[in-house]
LOTILUM-931927 format. One line per field, with one value per residue (C-alpha): x, y, z. Coordinates in Angstrom, 1 decimal. Example, Ala and Ser with C-alpha at 12.3 -4.5 7.8 and 13.67 -1.06 7.14 Angstrom:
// LOTILUM-931927
xx = c(12.3;13.7)
yy = c(-4.5;-1.1)
zz = c(7.8;7.1)
***
This chain:
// LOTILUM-931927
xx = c(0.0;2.9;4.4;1.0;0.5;4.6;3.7;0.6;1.9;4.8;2.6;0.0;2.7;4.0;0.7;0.3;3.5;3.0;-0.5;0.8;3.6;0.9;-1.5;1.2;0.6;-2.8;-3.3;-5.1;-7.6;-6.8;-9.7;-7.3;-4.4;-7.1;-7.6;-4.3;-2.6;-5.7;-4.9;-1.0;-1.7;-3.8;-1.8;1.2;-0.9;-1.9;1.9;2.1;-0.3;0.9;4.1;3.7;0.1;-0.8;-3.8;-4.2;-3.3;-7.1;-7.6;-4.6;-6.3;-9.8;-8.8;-6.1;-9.5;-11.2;-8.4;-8.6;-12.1;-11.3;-8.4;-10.4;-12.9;-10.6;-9.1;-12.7;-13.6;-10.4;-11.2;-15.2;-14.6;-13.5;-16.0;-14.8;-15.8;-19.2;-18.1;-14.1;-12.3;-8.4;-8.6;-9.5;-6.5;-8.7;-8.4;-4.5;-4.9;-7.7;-5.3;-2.4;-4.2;-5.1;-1.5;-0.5;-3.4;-3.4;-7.2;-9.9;-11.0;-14.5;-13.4;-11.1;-14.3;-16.2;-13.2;-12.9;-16.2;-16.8;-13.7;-15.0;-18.0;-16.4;-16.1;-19.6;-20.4;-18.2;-20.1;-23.5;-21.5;-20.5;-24.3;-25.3;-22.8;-24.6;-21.4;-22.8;-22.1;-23.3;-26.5;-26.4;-25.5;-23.4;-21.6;-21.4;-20.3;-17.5;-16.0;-16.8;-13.0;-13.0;-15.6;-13.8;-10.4;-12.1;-12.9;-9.4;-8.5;-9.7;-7.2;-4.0;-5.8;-7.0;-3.0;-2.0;-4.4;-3.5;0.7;-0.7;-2.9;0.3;2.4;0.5;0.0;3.5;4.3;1.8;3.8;1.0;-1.8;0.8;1.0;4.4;3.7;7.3;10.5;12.1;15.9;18.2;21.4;23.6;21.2;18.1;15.6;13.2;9.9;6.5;3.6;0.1;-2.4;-4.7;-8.2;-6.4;-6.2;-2.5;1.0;3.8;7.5;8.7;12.3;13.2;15.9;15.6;16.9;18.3;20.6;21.8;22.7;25.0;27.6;28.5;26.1;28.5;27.7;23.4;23.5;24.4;22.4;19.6;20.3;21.2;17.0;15.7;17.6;16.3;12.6;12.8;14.6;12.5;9.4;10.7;10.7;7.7;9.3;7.5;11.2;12.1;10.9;7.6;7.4;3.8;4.9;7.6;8.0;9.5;7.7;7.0;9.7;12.2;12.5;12.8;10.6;9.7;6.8;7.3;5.4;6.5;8.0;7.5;10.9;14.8;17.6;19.8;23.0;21.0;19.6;22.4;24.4;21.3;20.5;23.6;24.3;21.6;21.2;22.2;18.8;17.3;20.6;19.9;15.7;17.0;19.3;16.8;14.6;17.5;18.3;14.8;15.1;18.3;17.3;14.8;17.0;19.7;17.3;16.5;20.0;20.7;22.8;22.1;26.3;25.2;24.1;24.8;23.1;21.6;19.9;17.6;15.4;13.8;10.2;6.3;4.5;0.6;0.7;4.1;7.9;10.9;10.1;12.8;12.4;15.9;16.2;18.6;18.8;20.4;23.6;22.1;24.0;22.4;24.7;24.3;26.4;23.8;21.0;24.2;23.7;19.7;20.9;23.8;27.6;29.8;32.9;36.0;35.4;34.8;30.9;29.8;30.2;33.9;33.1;30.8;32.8;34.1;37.7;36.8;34.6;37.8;39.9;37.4;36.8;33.8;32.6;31.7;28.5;25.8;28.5;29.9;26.3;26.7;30.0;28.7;25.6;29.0;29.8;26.2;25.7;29.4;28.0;24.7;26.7;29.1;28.4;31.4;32.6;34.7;37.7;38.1;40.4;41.7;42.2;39.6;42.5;43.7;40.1;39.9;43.4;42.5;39.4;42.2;44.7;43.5;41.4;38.7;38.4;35.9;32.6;32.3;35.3;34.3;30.8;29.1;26.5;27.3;27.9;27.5;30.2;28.1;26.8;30.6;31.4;29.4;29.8;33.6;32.5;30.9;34.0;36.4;38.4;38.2;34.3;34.3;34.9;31.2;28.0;26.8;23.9;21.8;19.8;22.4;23.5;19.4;19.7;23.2;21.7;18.5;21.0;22.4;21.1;19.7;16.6;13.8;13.0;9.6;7.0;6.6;10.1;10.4;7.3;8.6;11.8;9.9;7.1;10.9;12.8;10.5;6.9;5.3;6.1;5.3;1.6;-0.2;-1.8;-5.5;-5.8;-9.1;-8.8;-10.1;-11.6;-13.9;-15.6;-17.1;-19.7;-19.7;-22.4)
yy = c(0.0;2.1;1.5;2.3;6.1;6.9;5.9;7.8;10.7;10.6;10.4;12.8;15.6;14.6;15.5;18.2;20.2;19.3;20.8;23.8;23.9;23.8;26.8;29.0;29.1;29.2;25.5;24.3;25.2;25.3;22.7;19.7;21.2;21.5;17.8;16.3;18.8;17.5;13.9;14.1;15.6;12.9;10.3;11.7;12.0;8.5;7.3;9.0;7.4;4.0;4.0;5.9;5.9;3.6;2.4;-1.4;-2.9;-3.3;-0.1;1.0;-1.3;0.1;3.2;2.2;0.7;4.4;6.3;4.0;5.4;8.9;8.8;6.2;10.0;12.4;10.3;10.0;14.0;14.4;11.9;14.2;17.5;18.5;17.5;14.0;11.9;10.2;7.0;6.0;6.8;5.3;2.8;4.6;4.9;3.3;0.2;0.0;1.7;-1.1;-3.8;-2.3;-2.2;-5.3;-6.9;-4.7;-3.9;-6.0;-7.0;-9.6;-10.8;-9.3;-6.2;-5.8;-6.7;-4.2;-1.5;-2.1;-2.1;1.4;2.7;1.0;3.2;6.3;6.7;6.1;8.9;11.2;10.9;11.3;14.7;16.3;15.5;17.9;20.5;20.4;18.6;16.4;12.6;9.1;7.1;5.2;1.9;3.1;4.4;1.1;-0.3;2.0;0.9;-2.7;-3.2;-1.0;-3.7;-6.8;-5.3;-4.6;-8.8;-9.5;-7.7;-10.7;-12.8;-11.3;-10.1;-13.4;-14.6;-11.6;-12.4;-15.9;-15.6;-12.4;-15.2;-17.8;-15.2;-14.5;-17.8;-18.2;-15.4;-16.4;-18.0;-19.5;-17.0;-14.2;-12.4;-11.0;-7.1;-5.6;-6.0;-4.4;-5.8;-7.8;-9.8;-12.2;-14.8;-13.8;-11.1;-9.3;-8.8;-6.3;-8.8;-8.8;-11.7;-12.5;-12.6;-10.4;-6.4;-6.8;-6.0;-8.1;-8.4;-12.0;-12.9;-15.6;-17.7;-19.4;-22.8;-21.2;-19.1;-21.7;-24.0;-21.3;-22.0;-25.5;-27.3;-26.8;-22.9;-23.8;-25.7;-23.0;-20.7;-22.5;-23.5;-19.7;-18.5;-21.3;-20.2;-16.9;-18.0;-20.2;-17.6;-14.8;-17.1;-17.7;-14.3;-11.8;-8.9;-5.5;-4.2;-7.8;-8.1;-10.0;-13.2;-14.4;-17.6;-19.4;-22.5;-23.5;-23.8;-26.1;-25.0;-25.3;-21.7;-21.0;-18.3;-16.8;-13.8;-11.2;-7.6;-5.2;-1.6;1.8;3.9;3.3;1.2;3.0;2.9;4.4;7.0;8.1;8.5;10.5;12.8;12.6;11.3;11.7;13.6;11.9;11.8;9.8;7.9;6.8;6.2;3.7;1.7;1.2;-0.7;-2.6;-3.9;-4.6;-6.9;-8.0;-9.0;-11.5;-13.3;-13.3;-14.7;-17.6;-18.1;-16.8;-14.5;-12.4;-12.2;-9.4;-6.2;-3.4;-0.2;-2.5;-4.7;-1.7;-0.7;3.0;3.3;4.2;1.9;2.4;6.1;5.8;6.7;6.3;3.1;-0.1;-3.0;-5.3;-7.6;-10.8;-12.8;-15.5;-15.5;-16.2;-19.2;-21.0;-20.2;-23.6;-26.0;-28.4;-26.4;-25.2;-28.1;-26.9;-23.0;-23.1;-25.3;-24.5;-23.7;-21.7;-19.1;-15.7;-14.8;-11.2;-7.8;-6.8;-3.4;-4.7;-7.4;-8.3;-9.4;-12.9;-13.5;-12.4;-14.7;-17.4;-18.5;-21.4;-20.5;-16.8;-15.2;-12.8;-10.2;-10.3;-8.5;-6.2;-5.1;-4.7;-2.9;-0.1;0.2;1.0;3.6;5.1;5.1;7.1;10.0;10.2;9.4;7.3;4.0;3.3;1.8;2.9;0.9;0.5;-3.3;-5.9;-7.4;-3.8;-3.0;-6.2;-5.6;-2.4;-4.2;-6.2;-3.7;-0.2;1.8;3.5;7.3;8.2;9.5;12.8;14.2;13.0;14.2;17.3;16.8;17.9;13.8;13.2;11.6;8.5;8.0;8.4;5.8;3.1;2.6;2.6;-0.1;-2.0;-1.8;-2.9;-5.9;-8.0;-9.5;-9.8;-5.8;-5.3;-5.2;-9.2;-9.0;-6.3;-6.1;-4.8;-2.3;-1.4;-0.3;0.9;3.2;4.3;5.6;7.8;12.0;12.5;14.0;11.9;12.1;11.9;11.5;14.9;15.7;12.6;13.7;17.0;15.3;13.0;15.5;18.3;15.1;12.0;13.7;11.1;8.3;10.7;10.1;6.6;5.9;7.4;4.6;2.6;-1.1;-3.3;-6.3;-9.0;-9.7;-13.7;-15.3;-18.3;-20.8)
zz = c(0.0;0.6;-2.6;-4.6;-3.0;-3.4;-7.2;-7.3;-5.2;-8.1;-11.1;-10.2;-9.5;-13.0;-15.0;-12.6;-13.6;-17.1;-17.0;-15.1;-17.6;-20.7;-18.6;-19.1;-23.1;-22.4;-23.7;-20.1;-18.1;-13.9;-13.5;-14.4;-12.0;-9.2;-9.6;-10.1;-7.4;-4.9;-6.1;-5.5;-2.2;-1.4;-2.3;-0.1;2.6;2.8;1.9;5.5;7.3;5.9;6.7;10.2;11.5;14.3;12.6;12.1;8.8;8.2;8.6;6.5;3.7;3.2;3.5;0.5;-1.1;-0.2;-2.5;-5.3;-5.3;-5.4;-7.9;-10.1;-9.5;-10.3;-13.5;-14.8;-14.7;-16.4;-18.8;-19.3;-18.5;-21.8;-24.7;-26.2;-29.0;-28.5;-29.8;-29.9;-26.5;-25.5;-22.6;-19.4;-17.2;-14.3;-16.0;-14.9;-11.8;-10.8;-12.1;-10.0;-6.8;-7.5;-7.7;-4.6;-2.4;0.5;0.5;0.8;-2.6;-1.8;-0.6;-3.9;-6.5;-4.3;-4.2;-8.3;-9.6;-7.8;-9.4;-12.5;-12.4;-12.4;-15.8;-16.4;-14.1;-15.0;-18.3;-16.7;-14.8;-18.1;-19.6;-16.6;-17.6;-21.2;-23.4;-26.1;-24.6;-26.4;-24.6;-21.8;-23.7;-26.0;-22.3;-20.6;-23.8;-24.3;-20.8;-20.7;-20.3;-16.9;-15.8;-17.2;-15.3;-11.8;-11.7;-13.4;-10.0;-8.0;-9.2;-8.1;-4.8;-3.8;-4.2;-1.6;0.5;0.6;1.0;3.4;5.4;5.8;6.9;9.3;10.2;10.2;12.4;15.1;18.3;20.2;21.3;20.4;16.9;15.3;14.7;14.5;15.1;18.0;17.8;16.8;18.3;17.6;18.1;19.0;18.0;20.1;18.3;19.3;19.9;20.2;21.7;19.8;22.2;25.1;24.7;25.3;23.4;24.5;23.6;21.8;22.6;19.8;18.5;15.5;14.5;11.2;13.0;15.3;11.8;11.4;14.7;16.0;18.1;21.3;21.0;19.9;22.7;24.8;23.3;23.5;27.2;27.9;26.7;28.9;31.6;31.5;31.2;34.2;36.3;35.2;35.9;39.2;40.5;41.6;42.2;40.5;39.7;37.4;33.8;33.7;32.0;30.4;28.3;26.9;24.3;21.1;18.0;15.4;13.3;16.3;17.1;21.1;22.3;25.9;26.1;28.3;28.8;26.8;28.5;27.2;28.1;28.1;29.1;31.3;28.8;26.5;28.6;30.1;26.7;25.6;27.9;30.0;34.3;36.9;39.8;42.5;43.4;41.0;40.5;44.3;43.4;39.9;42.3;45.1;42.6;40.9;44.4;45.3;42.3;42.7;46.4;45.8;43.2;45.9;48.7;46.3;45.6;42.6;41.0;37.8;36.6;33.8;36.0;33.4;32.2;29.1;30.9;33.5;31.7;33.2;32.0;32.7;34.2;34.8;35.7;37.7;36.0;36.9;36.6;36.6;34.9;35.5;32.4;31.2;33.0;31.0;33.1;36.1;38.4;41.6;44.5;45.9;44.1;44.3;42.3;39.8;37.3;37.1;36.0;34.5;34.8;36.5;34.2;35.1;32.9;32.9;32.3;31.9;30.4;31.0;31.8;34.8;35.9;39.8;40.3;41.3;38.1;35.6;37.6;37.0;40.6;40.9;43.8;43.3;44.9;45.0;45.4;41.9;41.2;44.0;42.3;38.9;40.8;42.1;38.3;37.5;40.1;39.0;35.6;36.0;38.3;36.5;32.6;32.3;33.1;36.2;34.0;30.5;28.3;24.7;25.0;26.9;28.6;30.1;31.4;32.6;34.7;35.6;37.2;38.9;40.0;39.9;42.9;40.8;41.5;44.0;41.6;43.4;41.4;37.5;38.5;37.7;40.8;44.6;45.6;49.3;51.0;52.3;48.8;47.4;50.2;49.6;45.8;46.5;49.0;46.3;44.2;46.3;44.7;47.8;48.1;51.5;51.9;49.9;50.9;51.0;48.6;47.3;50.1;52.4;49.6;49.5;53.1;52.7;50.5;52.2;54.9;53.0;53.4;50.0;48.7;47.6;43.9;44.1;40.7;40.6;39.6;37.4;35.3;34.4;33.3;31.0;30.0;29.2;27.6;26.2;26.3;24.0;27.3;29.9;29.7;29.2;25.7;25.2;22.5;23.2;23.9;21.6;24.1;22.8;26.0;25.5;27.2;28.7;29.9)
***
């Protein structure tokens, strides 16, 4: 549909400067610019809507059906405002535009035939307008007659429409993971893809992570088999845990085509790496409100034993949730590792290796020590809170293997002096706490950094300061959607 109004936007502003071109001699009336500038405009206008109005596809479709309608009008008054021959006329130019919506147009057959034959008739009244205007036009047989072909084209239309809708109605088909409906693609990774969803009896959009088997042909089955091992990880853990401040998790399964899938809800803001780069640190103020969630999230997985072993800006998400911002939402947890070497062969083996982001990563984990603990997330929780004060990492390297020595060797720089903000001292104090290279010098888990941190003699960012950041900075998340939900309510016996 797109495709047809960039081609009419394109022809019509042809025959409009050539017309315009031709009224400067005096050779053309403005009537036919009037009509062909309208119908360009037109067409550009619904190019627009296509290709970024939220309306449904549907929607999008009839009204693609609506402007064949009115250009099918506008080519027919061209065709009769000026007086013709009563019994020879060229082919119609509706009778190609009919045939090309009908090889585009994404339609129902029955909605095309409909769609054509009233495009069809345009001619014929165009006729009938310029027998009101007094022009000398042939009888009403020797009309239908002369466009027969406009008639014969408008069911030729059918064909190619019903082939659309078919391939239109398998790819749908195909893109449907259980109750859930492909809609858009969000991302992209080296594996797996994270797609907008939408259920199909539920008034609710969801977000699809995905792998598919194609992409796992492509690396040895050692590396699949992780992958694949590394998405069901990350359903069950996220399944496991309730917490408001942990990414929700509706559904997860693999399809018949042997792609792995897991629903979760879909979030309406930022991830903090991309925030921060965007719009710069926090105050530490809201840099204080952001952690207290992650480590309300970060808690529970702790007091169930497990440890997340990614904690970076990529995977918080900040968003709107319900009427509430400032939101966090923490993510990934594909890394995650039962403490308990018992439950280790259930999450994830226990392989002296070193697993995370090296940016994020504690001394112990870079050596490769086995028996690490929830405190590996409490250091990468330090480089977080370093990163939204400050804008920058606490180690910046050239070379992975220097950052990841620096990680080893160096005392980071306390925040308060690569920091724009007035930092209080306690706050400076207890991310250096959560950096320091020995584990046993850190806060045990994130719920003794959560009340390390509620200690500390900061103002409270309260909603009223984080709504007139995202009303100054994101304004189109700031407020909910006034969009009205589309619930079939069924009865049941």
């Amino acid at each position: 549909m797109l495709v047809l109004n960039i081609v009419g936007t394109i022809l019509w502003s042809i025959t409009f400067l050539m017309d315009f071109s031709m009224s400067l001699h005096g050779d053309r009336g403005p009537y036919r610019q009037l009509i062909e500038g309208g119908a360009a405009t037109l067409a550009a206008m619904t190019a627009l809507h296509v290709r970024f109005g939220r309306s449904s596809p549907r929607t999008k479709g009839n009204l693609g059906l609506a402007t064949m309608g009115v250009h099918a009008f506008g080519l027919a008054m061209l065709n009769s405002w000026a007086p013709q021959p009563t019994t020879m006329r060229p082919l119609s130019g509706i009778t190609i535009m009919i045939l090309f919506f009908g090889m585009m147009a994404p339609a129902s057959p029955r909605k095309m035939l409909l769609g054509a034959l009233v495009a069809a008739s345009m001619d014929p009244l165009g006729v009938w307008i310029a027998h009101l205007r007094g022009l000398p036009v042939p009888s009403a047989l020797i009309t239908f007659l002369m466009f027969v072909p406009n008639y014969l084209c408008a069911v030729l239309a059918v064909v190619p429409a019903r082939i659309l809708y078919r391939l239109g109605r398998n790819l749908r088909e195909a893109r449907a993971l259980g109750s859930y409906e492909l809609v858009e693609r969000l991302g992209e990774g080296g594996m797996g893809e994270v797609w907008m969803a939408r259920h199909r009896l539920l008034a609710r959009t969801a977000a699809i992570k995905l792998v598919r088997p194609e992409r796992l042909g492509e690396i040895g089955s050692d590396e699949a088999s992780a992958t694949l091992g590394r998405f069901q990880r990350e359903a069950q853990a996220t399944a496991a845990l309730t917490s408001a401040n942990t990414i929700r998790l509706f559904d997860f399964g693999l399809t018949d085509e042997g792609a792995f899938y897991y629903v979760m809800e879909l979030l309406d803001g930022r991830d903090l790496e991309t925030m921060v780069r965007q719009f710069g640190p926090m105050p530490p103020a809201r840099a204080v409100h952001v952690l207290r969630q992650v480590c309300r999230s970060l808690a529970e997985a702790h007091a169930r034993g497990l440890i997340h072993r990614d904690v970076k800006p990529a995977n918080i998400y900040i968003c709107r949730m319900g009427l509430e911002l400032d939101f966090v939402k923490v993510l990934d947890f594909g890394l995650v590792k039962a403490e308990k070497p018992g439950d280790a062969a259930t999450m994830m083996t226990a392989a002296p290796m070193a697993i995370g982001t090296p940016a994020y990563m504690a001394p112990e984990t870079i050596l490769g020590d086995v028996d690490v603990d929830r405190r590996v997330d409490v250091y990468a929780l330090g480089c977080v809170a370093y990163f939204l004060l400050t804008g920058e990492r606490v180690f910046t390297s050239q070379t992975q293997v220097k950052l990841l020595m620096q990680h080893l060797q160096e005392q980071p720089a306390p925040p308060s002096r690569r920091c724009k903000y007035a930092i209080p001292r306690e706050l400076d104090a207890v991310i250096l706490d959560c950096l320091r290279k020995d584990p046993a010098q850190r806060p045990a888990d994130a719920e003794a950094l959560l009340h390390r941190l509620d200690e500390c003699q900061i103002d409270d960012w309260d909603q009223q300061a984080a709504r007139e950041w995202w009303e100054a900075h994101l304004p189109a998340i700031a407020k909910p959607s006034t969009a009205p939900l589309s619930v079939n309510l069924v009865a049941t016996a």
